[in-house]
C-alpha positions, 0 to 999 in steps of 0.5 A: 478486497477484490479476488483476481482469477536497474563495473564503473560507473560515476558515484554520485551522492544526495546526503540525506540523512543520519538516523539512530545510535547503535542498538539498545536493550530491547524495552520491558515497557512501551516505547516512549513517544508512541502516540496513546490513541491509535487515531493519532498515530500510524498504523503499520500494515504488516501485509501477510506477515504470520503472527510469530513474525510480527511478534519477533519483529515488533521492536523495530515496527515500535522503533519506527514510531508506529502506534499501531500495527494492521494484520492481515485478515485472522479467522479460517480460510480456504486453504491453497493448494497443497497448502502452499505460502506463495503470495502467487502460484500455490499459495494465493494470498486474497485466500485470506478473504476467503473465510470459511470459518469464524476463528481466530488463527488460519494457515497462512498467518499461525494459530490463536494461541500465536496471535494471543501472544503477539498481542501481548507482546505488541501491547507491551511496547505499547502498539495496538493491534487492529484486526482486518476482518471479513465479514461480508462474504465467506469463499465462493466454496460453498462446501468448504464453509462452515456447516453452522452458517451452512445451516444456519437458521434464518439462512446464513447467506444471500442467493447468489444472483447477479455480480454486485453494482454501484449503480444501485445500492441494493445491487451494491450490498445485497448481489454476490462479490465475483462469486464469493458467497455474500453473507445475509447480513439481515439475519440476527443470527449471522450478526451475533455469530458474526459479533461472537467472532469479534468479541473473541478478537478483542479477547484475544487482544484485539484494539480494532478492526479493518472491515473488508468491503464495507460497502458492501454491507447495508446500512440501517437507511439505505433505499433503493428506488428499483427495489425498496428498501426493504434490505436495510439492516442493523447489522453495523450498529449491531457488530461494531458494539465489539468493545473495540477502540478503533474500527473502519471500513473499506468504502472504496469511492472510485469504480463505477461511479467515481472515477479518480481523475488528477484535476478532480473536485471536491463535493460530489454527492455522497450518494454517488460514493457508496454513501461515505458520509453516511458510513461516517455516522457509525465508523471510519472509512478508508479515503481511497480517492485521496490516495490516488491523489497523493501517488499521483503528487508523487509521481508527478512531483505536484506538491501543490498545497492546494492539491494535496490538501483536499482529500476529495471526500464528499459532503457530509462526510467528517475528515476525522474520521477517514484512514490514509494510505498511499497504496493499499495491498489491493492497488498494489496487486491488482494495478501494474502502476503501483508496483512501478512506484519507487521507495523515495516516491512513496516515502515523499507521498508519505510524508504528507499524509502522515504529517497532517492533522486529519486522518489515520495514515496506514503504511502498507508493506511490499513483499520483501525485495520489491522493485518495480522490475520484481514487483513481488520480492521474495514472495512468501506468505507469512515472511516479513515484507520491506526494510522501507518503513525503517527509511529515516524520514518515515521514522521521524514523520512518524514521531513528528506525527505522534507529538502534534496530535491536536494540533492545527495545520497549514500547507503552502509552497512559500517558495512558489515551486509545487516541488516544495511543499510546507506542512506547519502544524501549530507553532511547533513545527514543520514538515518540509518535502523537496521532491526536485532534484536541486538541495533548497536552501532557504534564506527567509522564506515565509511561514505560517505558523510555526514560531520563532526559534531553532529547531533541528531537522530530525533526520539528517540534524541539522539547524532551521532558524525561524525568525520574524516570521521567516524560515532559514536552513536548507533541505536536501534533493528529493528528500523531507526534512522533519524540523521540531524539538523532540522531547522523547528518546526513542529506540534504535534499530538493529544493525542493518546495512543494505541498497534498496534496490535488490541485485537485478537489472535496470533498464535506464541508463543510470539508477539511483539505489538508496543506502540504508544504514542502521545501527552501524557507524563507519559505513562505506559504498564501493561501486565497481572499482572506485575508491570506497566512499563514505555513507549514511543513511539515506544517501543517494547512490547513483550507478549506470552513467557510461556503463555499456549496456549487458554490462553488470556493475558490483555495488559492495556497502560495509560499516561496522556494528556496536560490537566492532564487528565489520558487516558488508552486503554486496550487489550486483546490477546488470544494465540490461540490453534495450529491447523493443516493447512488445505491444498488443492490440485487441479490436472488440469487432473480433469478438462479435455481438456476444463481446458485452465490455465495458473495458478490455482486460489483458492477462498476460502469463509466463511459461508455468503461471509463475509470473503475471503482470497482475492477478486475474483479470489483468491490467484494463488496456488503453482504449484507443478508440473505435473499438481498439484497445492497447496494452505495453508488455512490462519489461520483467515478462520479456524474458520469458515465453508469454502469454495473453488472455483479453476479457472483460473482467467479468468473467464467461467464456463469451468475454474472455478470448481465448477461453482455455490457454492464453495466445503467444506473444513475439517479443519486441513487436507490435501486434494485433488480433486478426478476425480469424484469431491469428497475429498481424504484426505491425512492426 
């Protein structure tokens, strides 16, 4: 964890697929077809959900075929101001990673004797609990951290010297993370005060634990040839033997050595990825570079099977034993890009990590309402986030998932389009993304491993016959297919209907909104005043086409429920008007020879702080060369007074212009910083 200060319109459908009956009796025993090790299933990130809210929504988190679940971090923490529960302004999420005591229960999330009984209840539908935790650093609030470590013999902290580098790893695990006080892991004392607070986790129902900014932490044989290695410790062979099943580490490998690049190869030295391989010998770790690469597939509809199957991890590093993600709650805060991927983009990117054979997939969870115009939704701590983990082909790669563990693997795009990718894993079955526009069918296309027979797709039922080695059936646009016999029933989840895209504006000429539709039959779309229109879940509606800008269009979705009630959502759209971009430039010359960068940072602020177009530092800004940095205003900050801090990111006055209130930005012009600190506008 880092801490940082889319009327009429023409209705076009892409039938994807149908999902559950109507709801059943919540179970009394775990759910059928959840996978018995937390390795072989998914974990399900409920990113700031309080514990009640997991509690009350753990049927339909075990109904999505999750294994497990991933809360935030649990012990004490800083307390926002005026308590407040905004993911921003007052209430400041990355407080979570703030620690301030070893505890279990904190304001944000509930108490312990809530997340006692939520661990209960979880373990009931046989869902595990993994914990994340921070334990290399407490806040940079030195007196609100409690007075035990404060004292504690030994010391209970490092001195705070020089920011952290990856250039060395004493500088990597021994110097402060951006001011937080580093706790001194050599010291037996703070690891059996910190390993008392694990235990007290597993026995409060605990199955496993996220470790914050592993690292950051040494290891038993780290060295250093600048200042000896005199700071390798036990700590991690010392904290781990917690009694619990399941347990990684954040070893992030881009920054300053690795740099994620979409053409990059695989076997770096480990040594330049914060020691991956060597983290391996005690815990799982994240795999962050694959998940770059992953959203990049994505994005760019780059299925290839060579592409998407090298994970890019290090030598000497096992593949086993890394955790999966497409984004994380750090990329999704901190980078402006990822709030910019769509549902169906990270359901596709999903499906590959999920169907394959190595690796824990983690499905992070966007705040509720999440779009890429309203990045952060409905915006409150402890809220359940997105309805996107109940999409059909989640659910059913999920089951599909649990049901292949042990099995082996094969990628390939058997009809030579990157846009269509096979994942086979053993003989008995496959996952099969089609991320173009075009429904694919296929009348004999070649496989590698799944055997002759009939299968059904497990999201929308249809028919796949393999014969002689060859595939017959058909996958709809810009959707996956799950193709196996599934052997389990599952549950069903409450009667739901909705678009995935909240009402709002959209600034292209047409939109494409995802119905969802649970739990309910009958299901209709009525967009503006066109005839009401048949739907399932997961089809594709698309609105805007000859729709005047300014312009707002009424989307209506009804179905009927398993008591015969009739249930309708309505939305409305508004087809925004163009406006220019406004682009800033900045020119490091301005700034002099106390300017120290390595990158330029822009931290762009509405009026009252509400909005930003990420936390503090910002959004690093195209260099453009010779000094010149450039930098795209998102659109959802147009509409408002705004304005901009450039820094560095590291933070004093010398590296961040202006140094107090940021500077006024002219909406749909091109600017840049003058010597004398005033605006030349370019266009």
């Amino acid at each position: 964890m880092k801490k940082f200060k889319r009327t009429k319109g023409i209705l076009a459908f892409s039938l994807l697929f149908s999902l559950f009956a109507p709801l059943a009796a919540e179970p009394a025993v775990k759910v059928e077809g959840l996978a018995e090790k937390t390795e072989d299933g998914a974990i399900f990130h409920a990113w700031c959900w309080s514990f009640n809210t997991i509690k009350k929504n753990l049927s339909e988190i075990a109904a999505a075929g999750f294994s497990a679940l991933q809360t935030s971090p649990v012990s004490q923490c800083l307390v926002g101001e005026d308590g407040g529960l905004e993911i921003f302004g007052k209430g400041k999420w990355y407080y979570h990673y703030q620690p301030t005591k070893y505890v279990v229960g904190n304001y944000q999330l509930g108490t312990e004797k809530e997340f006692i009984a939520m661990c209960e209840e979880a373990h009931k539908y046989g869902i595990k609990v993994i914990v994340d935790t921070v334990i290399n650093h407490c806040t940079a609030t030195y007196n609100a951290i409690d007075p035990e470590l404060r004292n504690m013999e030994g010391g209970g902290f490092h001195a705070q010297k020089g920011n952290w580098s990856e250039v060395d790893r004493f500088e990597e695990t021994q110097n402060a993370l951006s001011g937080l006080w580093d706790l001194n892991t050599q010291n037996p004392n703070v690891q059996q005060h910190v390993l008392a607070f694990l235990k007290r986790c597993v026995e409060d129902g605990a199955d496993g634990f996220r470790y914050d900014a592993a690292k950051l932490i040494e290891l038993p044989d780290d060295s250093s040839a600048t200042y000896g290695n005199d700071f390798a410790s036990d700590f991690w062979p010392t904290v781990l033997n917690n009694g619990a099943a399941f347990q990684y580490g954040e070893v992030l490998q881009e920054g300053g050595n690795i740099t994620y690049s979409s053409d990059m190869k695989s076997g770096y030295d480990d040594s330049l990825s914060s020691r991956l391989g060597a983290y391996h010998r005690y815990m799982r770790t994240t795999n962050s570079l694959y998940g770059f690469r992953v959203r990049d597939a994505a994005v760019h509809n780059n299925f290839n099977a060579a592409f998407v199957g090298d994970t890019l991890l290090p030598a000497g590093a096992n593949g086993s034993k890394v955790v999966t993600w497409v984004e994380s709650h750090d990329n999704f805060c901190n980078d402006a890009s990822y709030k910019e991927l769509d549902g169906q983009q990270i359901v596709r990117a999903w499906a590959v990590i999920a169907s394959r054979k190595n690796g824990t997939p983690l499905f992070f969870d966007r705040p509720m309402g999440s779009t890429a115009n309203t990045p952060w939704g409905e915006n409150k701590l402890g809220a359940a986030g997105s309805n996107l983990f109940k999409d059909a082909q989640v659910v059913e790669v999920n089951f599909f998932r649990n049901a292949m563990a042990g099995e082996d693997e094969a990628l390939s795009n058997p009809t030579g389009e990157d846009e269509v990718l096979f994942i086979e894993r053993g003989k008995r079955g496959v996952v099969i993304i089609n991320a173009s526009a075009q429904k694919k069918t296929f009348d004999g296309v070649p496989v590698k491993m799944i055997a002759d027979g009939e299968y059904t797709d497990q999201v929308r039922g249809g028919t796949v016959r393999v014969e002689g080695g060859k595939l017959y059936g058909s996958v709809n646009a810009e959707s996956v297919a799950v193709v196996y016999n599934k052997t389990v029933k599952t549950p069903a989840f409450a009667p739901a209907i909705e678009s995935s895209v909240p009402s709002g504006y959209f600034l292209e000429d047409t939109m494409k909104l995802n119905v969802a539709i649970r739990g309910c039959t009958d299901a209709t779309c009525t967009v503006g005043k066109d005839a009401p229109v048949s739907v399932q879940n997961g089809d594709v509606i698309e609105i805007g086409k000859g729709v005047p800008f300014g312009k707002s269009i009424a989307v209506t979705i009804a179905a009927t429920d398993a008591n015969g009630k009739k249930i309708t959502k309505k939305y409305s759209y508004k087809k925004a008007l163009y406006k220019k971009n406004t682009i800033v430039y900045f020119d490091t010359a301005f700034m002099g020879a106390g300017w120290k960068h390595d990158r330029v940072c822009a931290y762009i602020y509405n009026e009252g702080g509400v909005k930003a177009n990420a936390s503090w530092p910002g959004v690093e800004m195209e260099n453009m060369g010779g000094g010149k940095y450039k930098y795209v205003l998102p659109y959802e900050l147009e509409n408002q007074k705004t304005y901009v801090i450039f820094n560095n990111g590291n933070g004093g006055d010398k590296n961040q212009y202006p140094n107090g209130a940021g500077l006024d930005l002219y909406k749909g012009t091109q600017m840049i910083l003058q010597s004398d600190g005033s605006w030349k506008l370019l266009k």
